[in-house]
gemmi code that builds the backbone of each chain (N, CA, C; Angstrom):
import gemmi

chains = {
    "A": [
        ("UNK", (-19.485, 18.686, 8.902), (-18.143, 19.173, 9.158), (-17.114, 18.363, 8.377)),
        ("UNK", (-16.085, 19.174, 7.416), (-15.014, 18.381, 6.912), (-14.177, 17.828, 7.920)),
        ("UNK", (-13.489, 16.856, 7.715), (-12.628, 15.636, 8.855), (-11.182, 16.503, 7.775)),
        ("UNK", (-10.079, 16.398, 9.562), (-9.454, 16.794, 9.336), (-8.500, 15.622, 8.813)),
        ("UNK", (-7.670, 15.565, 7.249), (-6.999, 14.090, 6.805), (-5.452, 14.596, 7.246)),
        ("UNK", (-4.978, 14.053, 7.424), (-2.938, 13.627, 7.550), (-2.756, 12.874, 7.034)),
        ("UNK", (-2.242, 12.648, 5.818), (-1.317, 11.312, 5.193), (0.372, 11.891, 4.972)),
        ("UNK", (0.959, 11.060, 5.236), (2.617, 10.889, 5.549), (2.789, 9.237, 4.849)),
        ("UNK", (4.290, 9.408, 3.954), (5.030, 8.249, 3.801), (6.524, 9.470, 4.178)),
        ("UNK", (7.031, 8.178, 4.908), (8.455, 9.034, 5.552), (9.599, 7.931, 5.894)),
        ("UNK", (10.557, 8.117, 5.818), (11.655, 7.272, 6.143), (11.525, 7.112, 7.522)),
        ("UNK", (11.848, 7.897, 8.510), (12.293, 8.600, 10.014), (10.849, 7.882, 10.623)),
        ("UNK", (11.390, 7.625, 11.902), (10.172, 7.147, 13.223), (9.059, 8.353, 12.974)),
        ("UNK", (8.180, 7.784, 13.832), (7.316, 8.944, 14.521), (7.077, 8.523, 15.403)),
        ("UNK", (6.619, 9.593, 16.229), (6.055, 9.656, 17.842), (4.749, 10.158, 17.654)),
        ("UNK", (4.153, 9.300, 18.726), (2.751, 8.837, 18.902), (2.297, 9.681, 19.215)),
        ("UNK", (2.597, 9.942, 20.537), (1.711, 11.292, 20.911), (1.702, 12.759, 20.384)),
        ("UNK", (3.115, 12.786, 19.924), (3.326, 14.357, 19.121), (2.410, 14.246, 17.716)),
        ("UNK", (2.380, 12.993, 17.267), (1.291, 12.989, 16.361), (-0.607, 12.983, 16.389)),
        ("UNK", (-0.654, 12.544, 17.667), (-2.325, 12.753, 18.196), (-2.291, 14.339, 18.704)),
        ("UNK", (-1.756, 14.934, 19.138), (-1.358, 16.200, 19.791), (-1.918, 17.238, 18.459)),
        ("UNK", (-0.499, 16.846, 17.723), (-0.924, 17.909, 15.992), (-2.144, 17.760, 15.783)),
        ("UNK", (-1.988, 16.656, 15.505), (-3.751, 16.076, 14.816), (-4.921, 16.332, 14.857)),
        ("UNK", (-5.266, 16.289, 16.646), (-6.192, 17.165, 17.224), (-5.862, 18.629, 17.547)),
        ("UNK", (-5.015, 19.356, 17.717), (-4.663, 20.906, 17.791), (-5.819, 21.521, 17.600)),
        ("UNK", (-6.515, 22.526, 18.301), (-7.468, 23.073, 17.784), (-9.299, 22.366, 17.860)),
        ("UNK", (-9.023, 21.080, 17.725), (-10.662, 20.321, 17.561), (-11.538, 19.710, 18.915)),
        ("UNK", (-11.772, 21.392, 19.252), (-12.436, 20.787, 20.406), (-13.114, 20.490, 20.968)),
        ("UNK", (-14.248, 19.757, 19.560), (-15.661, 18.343, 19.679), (-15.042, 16.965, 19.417)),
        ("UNK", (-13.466, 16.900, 19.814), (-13.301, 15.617, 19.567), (-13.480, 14.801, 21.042)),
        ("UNK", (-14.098, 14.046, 21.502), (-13.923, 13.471, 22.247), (-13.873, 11.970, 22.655)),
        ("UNK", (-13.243, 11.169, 21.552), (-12.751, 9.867, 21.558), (-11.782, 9.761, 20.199)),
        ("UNK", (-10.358, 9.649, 20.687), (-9.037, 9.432, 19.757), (-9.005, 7.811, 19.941)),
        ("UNK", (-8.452, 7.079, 18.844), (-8.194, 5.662, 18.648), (-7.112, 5.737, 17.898)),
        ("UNK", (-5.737, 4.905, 18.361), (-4.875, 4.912, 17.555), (-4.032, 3.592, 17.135)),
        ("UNK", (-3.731, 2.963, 16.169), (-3.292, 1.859, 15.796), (-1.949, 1.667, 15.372)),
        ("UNK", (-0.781, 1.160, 15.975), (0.543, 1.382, 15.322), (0.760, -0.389, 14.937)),
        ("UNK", (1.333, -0.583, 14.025), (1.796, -1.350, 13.535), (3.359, -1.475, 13.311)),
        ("UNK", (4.066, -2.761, 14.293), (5.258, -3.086, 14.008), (6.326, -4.090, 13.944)),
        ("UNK", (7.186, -3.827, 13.377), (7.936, -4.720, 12.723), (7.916, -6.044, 13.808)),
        ("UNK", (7.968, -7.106, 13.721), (7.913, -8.504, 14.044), (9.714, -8.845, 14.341)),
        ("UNK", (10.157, -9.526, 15.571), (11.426, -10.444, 14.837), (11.430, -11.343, 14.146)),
        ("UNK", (10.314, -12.219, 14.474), (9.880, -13.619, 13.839), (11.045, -14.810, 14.373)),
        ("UNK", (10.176, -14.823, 16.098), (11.330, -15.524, 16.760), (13.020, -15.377, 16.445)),
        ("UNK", (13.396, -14.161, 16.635), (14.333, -13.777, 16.303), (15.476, -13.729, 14.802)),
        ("UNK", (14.558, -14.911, 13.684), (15.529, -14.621, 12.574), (15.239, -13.470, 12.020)),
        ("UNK", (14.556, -12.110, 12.141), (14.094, -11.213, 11.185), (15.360, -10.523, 11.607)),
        ("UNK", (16.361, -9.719, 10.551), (17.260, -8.656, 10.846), (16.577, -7.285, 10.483)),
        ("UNK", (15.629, -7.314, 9.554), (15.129, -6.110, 9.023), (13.908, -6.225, 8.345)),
        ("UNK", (12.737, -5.501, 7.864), (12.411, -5.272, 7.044), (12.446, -4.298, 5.914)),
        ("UNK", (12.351, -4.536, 4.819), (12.654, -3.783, 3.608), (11.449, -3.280, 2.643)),
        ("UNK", (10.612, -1.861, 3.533), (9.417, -1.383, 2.787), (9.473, -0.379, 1.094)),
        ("UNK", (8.989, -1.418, 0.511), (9.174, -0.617, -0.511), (7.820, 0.641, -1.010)),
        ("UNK", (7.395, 1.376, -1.677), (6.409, 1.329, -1.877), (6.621, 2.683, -3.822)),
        ("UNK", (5.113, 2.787, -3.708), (4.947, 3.475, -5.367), (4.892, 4.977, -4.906)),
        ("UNK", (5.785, 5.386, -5.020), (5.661, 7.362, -4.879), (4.411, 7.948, -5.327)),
        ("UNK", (3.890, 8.724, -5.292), (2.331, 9.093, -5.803), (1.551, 8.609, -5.412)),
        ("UNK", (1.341, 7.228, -5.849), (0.119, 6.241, -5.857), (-0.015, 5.934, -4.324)),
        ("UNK", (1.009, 5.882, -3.324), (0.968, 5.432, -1.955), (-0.488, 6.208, -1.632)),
        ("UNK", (0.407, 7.729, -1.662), (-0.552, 9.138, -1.312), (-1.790, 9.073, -1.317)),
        ("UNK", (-1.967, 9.414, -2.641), (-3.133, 9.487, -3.443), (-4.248, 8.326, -2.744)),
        ("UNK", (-3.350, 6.723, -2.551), (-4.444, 6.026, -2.568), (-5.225, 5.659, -1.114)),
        ("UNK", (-3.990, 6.045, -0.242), (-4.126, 6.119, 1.297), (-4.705, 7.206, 1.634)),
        ("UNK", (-5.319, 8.253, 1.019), (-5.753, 9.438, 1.209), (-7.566, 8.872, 0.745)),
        ("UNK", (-7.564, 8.557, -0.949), (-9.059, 8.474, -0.999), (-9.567, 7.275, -0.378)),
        ("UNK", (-8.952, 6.323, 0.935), (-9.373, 5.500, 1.791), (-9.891, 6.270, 2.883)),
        ("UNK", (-8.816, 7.328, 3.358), (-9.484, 7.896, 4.271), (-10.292, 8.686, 4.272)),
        ("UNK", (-10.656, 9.868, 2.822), (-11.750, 9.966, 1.947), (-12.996, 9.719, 2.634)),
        ("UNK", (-13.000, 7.484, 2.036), (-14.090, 6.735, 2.334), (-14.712, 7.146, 3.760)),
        ("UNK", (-13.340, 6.684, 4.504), (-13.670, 6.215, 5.763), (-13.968, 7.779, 6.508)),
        ("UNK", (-14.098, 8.915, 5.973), (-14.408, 10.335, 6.415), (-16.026, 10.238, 5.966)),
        ("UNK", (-16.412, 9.878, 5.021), (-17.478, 9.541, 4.527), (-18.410, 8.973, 5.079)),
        ("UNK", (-18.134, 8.112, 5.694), (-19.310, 6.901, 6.178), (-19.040, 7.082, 8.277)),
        ("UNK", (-18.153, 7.531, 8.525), (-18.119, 7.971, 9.770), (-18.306, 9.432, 10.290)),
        ("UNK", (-18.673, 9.685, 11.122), (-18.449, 11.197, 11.651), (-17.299, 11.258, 12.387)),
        ("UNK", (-15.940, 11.383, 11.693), (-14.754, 12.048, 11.861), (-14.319, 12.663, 12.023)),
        ("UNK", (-13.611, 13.276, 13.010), (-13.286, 14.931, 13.133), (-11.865, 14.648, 12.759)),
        ("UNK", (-10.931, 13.762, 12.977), (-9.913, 13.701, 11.993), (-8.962, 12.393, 11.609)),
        ("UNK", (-8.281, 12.019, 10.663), (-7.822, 10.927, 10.140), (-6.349, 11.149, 10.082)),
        ("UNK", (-5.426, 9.872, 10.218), (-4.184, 10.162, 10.063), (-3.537, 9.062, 9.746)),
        ("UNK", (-2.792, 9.301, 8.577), (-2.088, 7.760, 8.548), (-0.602, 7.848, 8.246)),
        ("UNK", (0.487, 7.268, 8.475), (1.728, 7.416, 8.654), (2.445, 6.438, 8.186)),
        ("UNK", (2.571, 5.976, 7.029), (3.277, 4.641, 6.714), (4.821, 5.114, 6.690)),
        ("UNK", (5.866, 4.037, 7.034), (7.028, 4.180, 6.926), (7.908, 3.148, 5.963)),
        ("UNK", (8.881, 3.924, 4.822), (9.336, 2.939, 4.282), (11.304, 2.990, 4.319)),
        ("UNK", (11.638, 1.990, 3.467), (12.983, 1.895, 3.951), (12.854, 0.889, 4.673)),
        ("UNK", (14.426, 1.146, 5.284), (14.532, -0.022, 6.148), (14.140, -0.474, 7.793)),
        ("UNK", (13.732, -1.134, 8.277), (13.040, -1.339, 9.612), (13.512, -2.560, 10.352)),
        ("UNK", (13.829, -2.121, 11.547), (14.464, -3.149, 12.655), (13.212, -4.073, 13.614)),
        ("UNK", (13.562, -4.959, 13.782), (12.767, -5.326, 14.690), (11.926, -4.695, 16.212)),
        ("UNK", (10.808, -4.500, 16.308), (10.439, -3.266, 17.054), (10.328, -2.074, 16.906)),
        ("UNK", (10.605, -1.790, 16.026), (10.355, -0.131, 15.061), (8.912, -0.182, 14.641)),
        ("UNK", (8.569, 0.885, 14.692), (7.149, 1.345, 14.141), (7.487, 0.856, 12.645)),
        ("UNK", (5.855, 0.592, 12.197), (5.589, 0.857, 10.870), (4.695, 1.785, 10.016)),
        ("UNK", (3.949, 1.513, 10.889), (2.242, 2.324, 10.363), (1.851, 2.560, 11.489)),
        ("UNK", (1.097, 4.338, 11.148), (0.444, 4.468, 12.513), (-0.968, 5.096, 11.797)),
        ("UNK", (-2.169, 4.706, 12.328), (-3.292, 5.095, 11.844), (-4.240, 6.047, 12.940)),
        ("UNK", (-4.161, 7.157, 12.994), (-4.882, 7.984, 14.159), (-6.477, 8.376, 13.856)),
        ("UNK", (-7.367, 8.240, 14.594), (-8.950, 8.123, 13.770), (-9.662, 9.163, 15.384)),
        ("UNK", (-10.202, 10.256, 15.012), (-10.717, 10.891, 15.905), (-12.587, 11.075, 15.789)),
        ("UNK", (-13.284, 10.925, 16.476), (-14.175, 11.622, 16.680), (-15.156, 11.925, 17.933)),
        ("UNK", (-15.890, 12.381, 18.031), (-17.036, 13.300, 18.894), (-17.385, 11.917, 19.967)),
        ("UNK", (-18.043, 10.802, 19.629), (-18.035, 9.817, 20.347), (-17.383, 8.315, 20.015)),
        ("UNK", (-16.733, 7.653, 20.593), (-15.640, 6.139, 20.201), (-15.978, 5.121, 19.174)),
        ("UNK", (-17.690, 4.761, 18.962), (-17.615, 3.880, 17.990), (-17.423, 4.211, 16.641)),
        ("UNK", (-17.147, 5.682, 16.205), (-16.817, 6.058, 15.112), (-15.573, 5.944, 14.836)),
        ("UNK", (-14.591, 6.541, 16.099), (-13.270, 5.949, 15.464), (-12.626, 4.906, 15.749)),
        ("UNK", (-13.107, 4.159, 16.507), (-13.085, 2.629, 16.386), (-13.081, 1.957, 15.127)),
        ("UNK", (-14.160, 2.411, 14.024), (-14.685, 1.862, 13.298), (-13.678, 2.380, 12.300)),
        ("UNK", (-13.896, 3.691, 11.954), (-13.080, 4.123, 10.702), (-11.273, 4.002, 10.831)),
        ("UNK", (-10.519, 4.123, 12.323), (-8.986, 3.467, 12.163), (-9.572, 1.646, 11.921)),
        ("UNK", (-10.197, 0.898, 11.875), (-10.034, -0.080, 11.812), (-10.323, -0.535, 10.244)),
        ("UNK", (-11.196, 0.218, 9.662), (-11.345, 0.481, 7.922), (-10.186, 0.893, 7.268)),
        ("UNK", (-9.495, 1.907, 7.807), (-8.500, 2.768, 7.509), (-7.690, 1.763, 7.214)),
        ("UNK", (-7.350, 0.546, 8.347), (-6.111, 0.202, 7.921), (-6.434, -1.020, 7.328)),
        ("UNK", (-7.507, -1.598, 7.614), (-7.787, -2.847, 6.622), (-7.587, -2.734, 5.194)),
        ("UNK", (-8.110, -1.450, 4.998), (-7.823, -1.086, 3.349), (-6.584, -1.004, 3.249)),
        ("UNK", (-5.879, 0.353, 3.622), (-4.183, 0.339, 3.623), (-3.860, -0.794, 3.634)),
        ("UNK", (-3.944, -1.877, 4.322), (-2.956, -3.676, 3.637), (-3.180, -3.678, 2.733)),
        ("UNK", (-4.613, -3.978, 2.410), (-4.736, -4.578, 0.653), (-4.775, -3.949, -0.264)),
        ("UNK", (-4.675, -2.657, 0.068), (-4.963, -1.889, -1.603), (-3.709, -0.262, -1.644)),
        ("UNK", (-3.074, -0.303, -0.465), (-2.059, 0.841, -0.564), (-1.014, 0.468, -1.226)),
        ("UNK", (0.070, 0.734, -2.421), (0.693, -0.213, -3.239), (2.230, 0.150, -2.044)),
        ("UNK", (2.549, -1.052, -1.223), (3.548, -1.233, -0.374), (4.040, -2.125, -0.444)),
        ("UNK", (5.122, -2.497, -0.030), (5.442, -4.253, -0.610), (6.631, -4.507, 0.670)),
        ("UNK", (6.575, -5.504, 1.383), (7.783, -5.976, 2.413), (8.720, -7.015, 1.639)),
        ("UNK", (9.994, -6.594, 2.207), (10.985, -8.175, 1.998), (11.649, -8.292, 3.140)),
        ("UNK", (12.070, -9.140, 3.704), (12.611, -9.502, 4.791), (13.780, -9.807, 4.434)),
        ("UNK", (14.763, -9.383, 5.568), (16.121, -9.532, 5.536), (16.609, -10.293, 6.643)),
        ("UNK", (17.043, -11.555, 6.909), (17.366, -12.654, 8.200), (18.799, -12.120, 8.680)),
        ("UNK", (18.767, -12.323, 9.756), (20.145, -12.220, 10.598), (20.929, -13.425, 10.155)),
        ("UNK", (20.787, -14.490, 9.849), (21.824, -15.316, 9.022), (22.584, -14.302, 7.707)),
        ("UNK", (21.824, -13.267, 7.486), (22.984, -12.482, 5.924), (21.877, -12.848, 4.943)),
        ("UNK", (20.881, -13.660, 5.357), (20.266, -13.984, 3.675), (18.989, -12.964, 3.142)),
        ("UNK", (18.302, -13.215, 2.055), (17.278, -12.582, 1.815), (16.016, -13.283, 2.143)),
        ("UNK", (15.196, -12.585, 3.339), (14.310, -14.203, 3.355), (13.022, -14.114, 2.372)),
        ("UNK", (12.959, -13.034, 1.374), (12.297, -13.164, 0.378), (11.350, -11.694, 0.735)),
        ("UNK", (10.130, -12.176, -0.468), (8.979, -11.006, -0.052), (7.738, -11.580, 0.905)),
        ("UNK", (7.477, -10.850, 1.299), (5.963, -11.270, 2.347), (4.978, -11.509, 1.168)),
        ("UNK", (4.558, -12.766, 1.147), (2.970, -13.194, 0.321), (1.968, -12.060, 0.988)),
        ("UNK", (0.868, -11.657, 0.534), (-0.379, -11.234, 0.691), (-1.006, -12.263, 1.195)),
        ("UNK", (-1.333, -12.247, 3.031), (-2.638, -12.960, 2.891), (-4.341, -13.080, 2.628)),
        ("UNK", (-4.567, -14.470, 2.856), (-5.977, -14.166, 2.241), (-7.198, -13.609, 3.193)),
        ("UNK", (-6.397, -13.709, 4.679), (-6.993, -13.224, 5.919), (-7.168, -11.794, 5.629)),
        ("UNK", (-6.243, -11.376, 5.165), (-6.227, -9.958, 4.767), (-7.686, -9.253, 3.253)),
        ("UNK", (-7.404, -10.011, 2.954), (-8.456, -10.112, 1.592), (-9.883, -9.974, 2.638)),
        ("UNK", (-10.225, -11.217, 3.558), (-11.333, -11.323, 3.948), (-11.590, -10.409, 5.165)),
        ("UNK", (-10.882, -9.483, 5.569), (-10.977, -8.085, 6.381), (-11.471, -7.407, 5.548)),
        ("UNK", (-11.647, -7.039, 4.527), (-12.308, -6.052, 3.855), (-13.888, -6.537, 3.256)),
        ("UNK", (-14.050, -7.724, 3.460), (-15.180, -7.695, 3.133), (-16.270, -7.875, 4.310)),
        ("UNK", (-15.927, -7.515, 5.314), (-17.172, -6.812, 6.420), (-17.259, -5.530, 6.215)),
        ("UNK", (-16.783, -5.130, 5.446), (-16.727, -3.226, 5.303), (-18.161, -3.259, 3.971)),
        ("UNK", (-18.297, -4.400, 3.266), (-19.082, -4.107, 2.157), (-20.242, -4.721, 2.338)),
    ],
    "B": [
        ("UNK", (4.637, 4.014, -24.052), (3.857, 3.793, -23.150), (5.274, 3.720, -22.005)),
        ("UNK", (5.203, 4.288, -20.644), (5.839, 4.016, -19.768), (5.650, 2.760, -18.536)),
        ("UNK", (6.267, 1.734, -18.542), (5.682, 0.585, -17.525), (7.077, 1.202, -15.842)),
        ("UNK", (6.162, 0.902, -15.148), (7.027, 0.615, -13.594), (6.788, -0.378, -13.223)),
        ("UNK", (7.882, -1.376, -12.491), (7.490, -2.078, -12.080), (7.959, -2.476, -10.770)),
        ("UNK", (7.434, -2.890, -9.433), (7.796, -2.674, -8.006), (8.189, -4.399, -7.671)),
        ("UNK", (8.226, -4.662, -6.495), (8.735, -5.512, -5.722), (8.966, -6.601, -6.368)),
        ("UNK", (9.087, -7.769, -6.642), (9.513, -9.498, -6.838), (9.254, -9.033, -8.548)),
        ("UNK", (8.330, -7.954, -8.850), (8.137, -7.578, -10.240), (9.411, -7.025, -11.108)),
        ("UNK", (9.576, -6.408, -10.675), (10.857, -5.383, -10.413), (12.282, -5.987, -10.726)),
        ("UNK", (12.112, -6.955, -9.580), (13.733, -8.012, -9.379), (13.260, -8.603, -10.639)),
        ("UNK", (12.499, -9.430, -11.436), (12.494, -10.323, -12.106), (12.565, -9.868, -13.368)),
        ("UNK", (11.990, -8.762, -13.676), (12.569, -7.939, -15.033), (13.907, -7.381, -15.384)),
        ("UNK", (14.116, -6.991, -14.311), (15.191, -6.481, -13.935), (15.667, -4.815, -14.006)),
        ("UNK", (14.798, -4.314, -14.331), (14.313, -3.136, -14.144), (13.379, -2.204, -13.399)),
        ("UNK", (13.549, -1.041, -13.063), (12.580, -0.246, -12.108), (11.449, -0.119, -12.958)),
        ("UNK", (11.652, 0.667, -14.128), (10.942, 1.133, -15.159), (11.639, 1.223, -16.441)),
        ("UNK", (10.690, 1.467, -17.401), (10.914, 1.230, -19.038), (10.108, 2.032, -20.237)),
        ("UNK", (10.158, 2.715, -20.824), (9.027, 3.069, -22.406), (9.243, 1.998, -23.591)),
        ("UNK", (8.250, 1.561, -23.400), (8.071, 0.414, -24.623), (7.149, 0.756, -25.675)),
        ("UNK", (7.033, 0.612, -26.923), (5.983, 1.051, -28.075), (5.213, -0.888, -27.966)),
        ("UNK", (4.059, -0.477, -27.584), (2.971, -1.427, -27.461), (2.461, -1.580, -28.566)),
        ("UNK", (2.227, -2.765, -28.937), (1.844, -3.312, -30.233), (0.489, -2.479, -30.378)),
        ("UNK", (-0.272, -2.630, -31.792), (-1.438, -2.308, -31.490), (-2.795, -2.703, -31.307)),
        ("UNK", (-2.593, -4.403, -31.019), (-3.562, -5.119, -30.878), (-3.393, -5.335, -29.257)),
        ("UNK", (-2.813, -4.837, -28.255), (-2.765, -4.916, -27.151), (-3.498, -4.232, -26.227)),
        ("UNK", (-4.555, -4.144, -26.285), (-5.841, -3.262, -26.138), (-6.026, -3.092, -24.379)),
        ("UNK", (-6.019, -3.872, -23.956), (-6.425, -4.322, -22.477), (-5.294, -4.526, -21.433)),
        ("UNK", (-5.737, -4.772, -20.153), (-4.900, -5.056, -19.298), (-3.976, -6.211, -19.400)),
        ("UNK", (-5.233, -7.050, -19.613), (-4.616, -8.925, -19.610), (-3.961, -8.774, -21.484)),
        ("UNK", (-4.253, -8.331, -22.364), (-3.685, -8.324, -23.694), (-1.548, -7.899, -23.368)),
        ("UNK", (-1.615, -6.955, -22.509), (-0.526, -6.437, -21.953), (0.466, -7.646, -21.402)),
        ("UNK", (-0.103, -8.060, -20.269), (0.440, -9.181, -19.322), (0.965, -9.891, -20.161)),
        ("UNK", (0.116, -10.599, -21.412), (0.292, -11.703, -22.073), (1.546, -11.519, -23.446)),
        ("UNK", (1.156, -9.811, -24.104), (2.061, -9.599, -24.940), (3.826, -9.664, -23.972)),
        ("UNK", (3.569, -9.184, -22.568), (5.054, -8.885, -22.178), (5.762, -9.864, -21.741)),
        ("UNK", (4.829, -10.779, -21.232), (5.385, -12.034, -20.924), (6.202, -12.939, -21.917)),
        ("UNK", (5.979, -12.294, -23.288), (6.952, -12.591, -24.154), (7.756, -12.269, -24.782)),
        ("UNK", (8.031, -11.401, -24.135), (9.398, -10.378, -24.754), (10.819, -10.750, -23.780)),
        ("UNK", (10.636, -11.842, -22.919), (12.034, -12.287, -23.002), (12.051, -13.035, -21.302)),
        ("UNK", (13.469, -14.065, -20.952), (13.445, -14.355, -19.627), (12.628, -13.673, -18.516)),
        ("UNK", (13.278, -12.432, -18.598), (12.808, -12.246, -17.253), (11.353, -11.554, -16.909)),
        ("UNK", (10.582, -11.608, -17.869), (9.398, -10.904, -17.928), (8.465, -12.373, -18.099)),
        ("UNK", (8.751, -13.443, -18.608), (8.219, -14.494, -18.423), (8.460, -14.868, -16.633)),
        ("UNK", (9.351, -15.181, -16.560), (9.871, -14.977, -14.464), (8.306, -14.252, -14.306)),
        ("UNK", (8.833, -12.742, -14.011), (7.735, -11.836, -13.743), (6.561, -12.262, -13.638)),
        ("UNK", (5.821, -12.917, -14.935), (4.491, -12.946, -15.317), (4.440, -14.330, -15.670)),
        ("UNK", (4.375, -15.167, -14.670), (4.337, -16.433, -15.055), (2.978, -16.855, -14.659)),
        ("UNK", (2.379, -16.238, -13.630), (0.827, -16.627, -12.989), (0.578, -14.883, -13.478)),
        ("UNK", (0.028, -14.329, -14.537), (-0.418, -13.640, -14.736), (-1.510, -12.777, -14.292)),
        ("UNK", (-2.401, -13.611, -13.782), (-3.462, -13.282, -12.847), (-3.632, -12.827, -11.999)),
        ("UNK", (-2.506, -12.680, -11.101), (-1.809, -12.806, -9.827), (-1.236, -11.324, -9.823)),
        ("UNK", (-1.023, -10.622, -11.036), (-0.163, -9.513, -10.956), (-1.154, -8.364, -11.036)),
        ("UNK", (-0.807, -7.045, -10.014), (-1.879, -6.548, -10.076), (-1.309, -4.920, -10.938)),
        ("UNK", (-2.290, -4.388, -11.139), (-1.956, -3.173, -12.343), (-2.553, -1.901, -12.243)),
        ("UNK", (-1.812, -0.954, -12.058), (-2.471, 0.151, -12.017), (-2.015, 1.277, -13.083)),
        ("UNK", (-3.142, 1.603, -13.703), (-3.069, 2.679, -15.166), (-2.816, 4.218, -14.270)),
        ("UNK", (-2.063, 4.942, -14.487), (-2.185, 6.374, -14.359), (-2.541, 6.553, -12.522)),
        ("UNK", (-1.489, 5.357, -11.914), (-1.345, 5.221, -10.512), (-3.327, 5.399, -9.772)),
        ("UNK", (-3.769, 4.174, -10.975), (-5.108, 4.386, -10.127), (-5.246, 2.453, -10.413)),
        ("UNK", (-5.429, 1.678, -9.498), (-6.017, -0.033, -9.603), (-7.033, 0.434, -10.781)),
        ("UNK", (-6.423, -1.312, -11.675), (-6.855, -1.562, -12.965), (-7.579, -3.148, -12.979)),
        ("UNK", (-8.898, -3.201, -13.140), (-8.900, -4.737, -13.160), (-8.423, -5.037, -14.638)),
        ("UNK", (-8.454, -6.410, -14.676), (-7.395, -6.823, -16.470), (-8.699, -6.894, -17.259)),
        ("UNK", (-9.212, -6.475, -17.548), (-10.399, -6.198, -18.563), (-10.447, -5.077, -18.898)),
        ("UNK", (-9.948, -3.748, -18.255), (-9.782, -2.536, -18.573), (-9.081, -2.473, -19.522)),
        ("UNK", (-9.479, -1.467, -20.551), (-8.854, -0.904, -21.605), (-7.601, -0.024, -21.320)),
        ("UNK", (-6.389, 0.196, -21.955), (-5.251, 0.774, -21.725), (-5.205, 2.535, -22.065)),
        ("UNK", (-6.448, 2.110, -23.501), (-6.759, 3.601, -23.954), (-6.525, 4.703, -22.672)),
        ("UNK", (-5.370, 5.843, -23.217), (-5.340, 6.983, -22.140), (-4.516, 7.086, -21.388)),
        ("UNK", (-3.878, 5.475, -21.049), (-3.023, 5.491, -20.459), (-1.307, 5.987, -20.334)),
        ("UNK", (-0.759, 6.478, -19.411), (0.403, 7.608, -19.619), (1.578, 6.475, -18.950)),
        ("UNK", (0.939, 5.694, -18.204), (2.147, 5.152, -17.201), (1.013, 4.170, -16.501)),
        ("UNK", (1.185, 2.728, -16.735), (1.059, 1.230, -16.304), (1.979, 0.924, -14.985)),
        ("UNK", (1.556, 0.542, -13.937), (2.435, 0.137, -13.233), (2.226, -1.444, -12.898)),
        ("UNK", (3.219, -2.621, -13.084), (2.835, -3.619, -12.553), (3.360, -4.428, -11.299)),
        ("UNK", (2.456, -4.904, -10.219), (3.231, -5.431, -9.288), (2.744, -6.227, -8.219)),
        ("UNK", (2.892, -7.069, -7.331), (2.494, -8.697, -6.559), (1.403, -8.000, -5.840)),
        ("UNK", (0.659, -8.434, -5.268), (-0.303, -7.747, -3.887), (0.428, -7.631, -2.924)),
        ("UNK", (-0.406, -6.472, -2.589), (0.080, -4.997, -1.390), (0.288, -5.946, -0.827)),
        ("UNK", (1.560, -5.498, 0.314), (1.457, -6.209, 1.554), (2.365, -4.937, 2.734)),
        ("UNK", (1.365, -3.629, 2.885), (2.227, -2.762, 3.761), (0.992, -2.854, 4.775)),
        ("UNK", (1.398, -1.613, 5.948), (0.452, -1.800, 7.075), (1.760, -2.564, 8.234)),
    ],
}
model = gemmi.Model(1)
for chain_id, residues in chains.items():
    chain = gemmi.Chain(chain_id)
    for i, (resn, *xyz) in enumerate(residues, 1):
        res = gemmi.Residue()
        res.name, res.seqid = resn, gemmi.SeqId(i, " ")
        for name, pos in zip(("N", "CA", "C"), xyz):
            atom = gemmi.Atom()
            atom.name, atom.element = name, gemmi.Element(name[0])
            atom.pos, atom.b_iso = gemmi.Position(*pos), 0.0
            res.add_atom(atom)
        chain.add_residue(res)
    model.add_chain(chain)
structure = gemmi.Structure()
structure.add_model(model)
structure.setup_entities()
């Protein structure tokens, strides 16, 4: 069975459940949804914002043949990923990764692939903006992040 | 050849994007890095740990040993950090 994919880059929030709702519409051998949202940090209160940038096309394209993979190696009935760019307040969503299938350790497995990849290889980039007025620069890549992807191989 | 270039990449060139006529001994990824890094301040800024910068030909990841041949549009820029 083809897995049903959703990829979104969007300015505007989303809602969680109106998005598991769509997602599954219709699929009714799914019986374990897993969903992962990711969001903005204050960072003990100096964060005023974050500032997501990312590559038009290439986001798509590359957050799509991840979930591709991760349709591939799991039995998926459907995938969803939702990155948000622009600007972001403290407590605002960022990323939401929705992973469905028939029984839980599949989408356990593939939202947790899904988004390990999306850090390191979706071309996105943060800068932080401090409530002092300043720029507090760009977010480094960590290497924790690097070494999440290599239990996948 | 068309270059883009995104985040701390971006600020330090000082440009979004650019068409530059590439020499023709600039064959490769890392031949690229190294020719642009000398075409002035802020592309030296940019590409000062060269290694470090990551590249994608025709919006697909490039390791720097790849050949440029084909290429329509280079993009260069720091590691991902969305999610």
């Amino acid at each position: 069975m083809t897995a049903r994919i959703e990829v979104r880059i969007q300015t505007e929030d989303f809602d969680l459940s109106a998005e598991v709702s769509a997602l599954l519409a219709g699929l009714s051998d799914t019986g374990a949804v897993v969903t992962f949202s990711g969001l903005c940090r204050s960072e003990d209160g100096a964060l005023a914002a974050l500032e997501l940038e990312h590559y038009p096309g290439m986001a798509e394209t590359e957050i799509r043949r991840i979930a591709d993979e991760a349709a591939a190696r799991w039995p998926v009935t459907a995938l969803c990923a939702i990155h948000r760019v622009g600007r972001i307040a403290p407590g605002e969503n960022i990323v939401l990764v929705i992973a469905s299938s028939t029984h839980r350790q599949a989408a356990f497995d593939a939202a947790a692939f899904l988004m390990d990849f999306l850090k390191s290889r979706a071309p996105f980039w943060k800068k932080e903006h401090l409530r002092d007025g300043s720029e507090g620069g760009w977010v480094d890549a960590k290497e924790s992040d690097e070494e999440a992807l290599r239990r996948w191989s | 050849m068309k270059l883009i270039y995104f985040a701390w990449v971006r600020e330090r060139v000082g440009k979004a994007e650019e068409e530059l006529d590439l020499p023709a001994e600039v064959r490769t990824v890392r031949d690229l890095l190294v020719w642009l890094k000398g075409q002035g301040d802020g592309y030296e800024a940019a590409l000062e740990h060269p290694e470090a910068i990551r590249v994608a030909i025709n919006q697909e990841h490039s390791r720097h040993d790849e050949p440029l041949a084909g290429a329509r549009e280079i993009a260069l820029f720091p590691p991902m950090t969305g999610g």
